[in-house]
C-alpha angles and dihedrals in degrees: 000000000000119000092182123077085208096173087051085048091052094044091051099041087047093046099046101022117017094030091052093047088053096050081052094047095054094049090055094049093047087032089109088055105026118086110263087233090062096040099054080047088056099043093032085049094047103043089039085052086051091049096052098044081052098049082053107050090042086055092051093042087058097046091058101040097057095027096131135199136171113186132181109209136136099006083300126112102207118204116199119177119158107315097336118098122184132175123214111194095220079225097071091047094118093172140352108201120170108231140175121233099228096053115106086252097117100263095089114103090017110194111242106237103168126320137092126284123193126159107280087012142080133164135174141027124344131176129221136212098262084053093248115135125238121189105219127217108162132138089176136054100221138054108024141174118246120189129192115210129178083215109096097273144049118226114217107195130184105207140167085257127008099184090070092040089059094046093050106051099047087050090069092197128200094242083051091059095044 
């Protein structure tokens, strides 16, 4: 089974990269016998067709990357953040306490594992002092959502309200288990 339309990923890198580079190339190469009018149209056309295919990948890139969603179904609390997905069973939630960063409570000065850190976002899997792993899904710095899990890992989520959040989880409702 193939999960990459290659040919569509050709066409695309020759029309907006290797196809630009070449029009450039070959102004530069007829610059001393075009009209300087035509050859500033040619180079400002081609690298202004680069940068815009550019600003919009990169757009794209970052909208993937911090799309977030925390969802309660099945008995299962799934975390999806970029391109990192968890499950929590509702059933190994041992505790859900709000916390702030900076406090003295262990999450402060969180080792990076693997995951993805930009300013006023992190994502993935982080390590604490004590070795113990937390998954990260946090778009704010303060207050945050820790929760405390018999599972092999803690969750650390940085929510709208994380009261509710809390309640909710330790309440392990019906509508919740579907």
């Amino acid at each position: 089974m193939r999960t990459l339309p290659w040919r569509a990923l050709l066409a695309a890198l020759a029309l907006f990269t290797v196809l630009p580079i070449a029009a450039v190339a070959l102004a530069l190469a007829l610059a001393p016998v075009m009209a300087s009018w035509l050859f500033v149209l040619v180079v400002a056309t081609a690298l202004g067709l680069m940068l815009a295919v550019q600003i919009g990948l990169m757009a794209a890139l970052l909208f993937v990357a911090t799309r977030n969603e925390i969802t309660l179904r099945g008995g299962t609390m799934h975390l999806k953040g970029g391109e990192f997905h968890e499950r929590v069973p509702l059933d190994t939630v041992v505790a859900a306490t709000v916390v702030k960063i900076s406090a003295n409570n262990g999450l402060k000065g969180l080792k990076w594992r693997n995951g993805i850190t930009l300013p006023g976002f992190r994502v993935g899997w982080y390590q604490r002092r004590g070795g113990r792993f937390v998954f990260v899904l946090a778009t704010r710095a303060s207050p945050l959502l820790h929760v405390v899990t018999d599972n092999r890992f803690d969750v650390l989520l940085g929510v709208d309200d994380p009261t509710a959040l809390a309640e909710r989880l330790l309440a392990n409702r019906p509508e919740d288990r579907d």
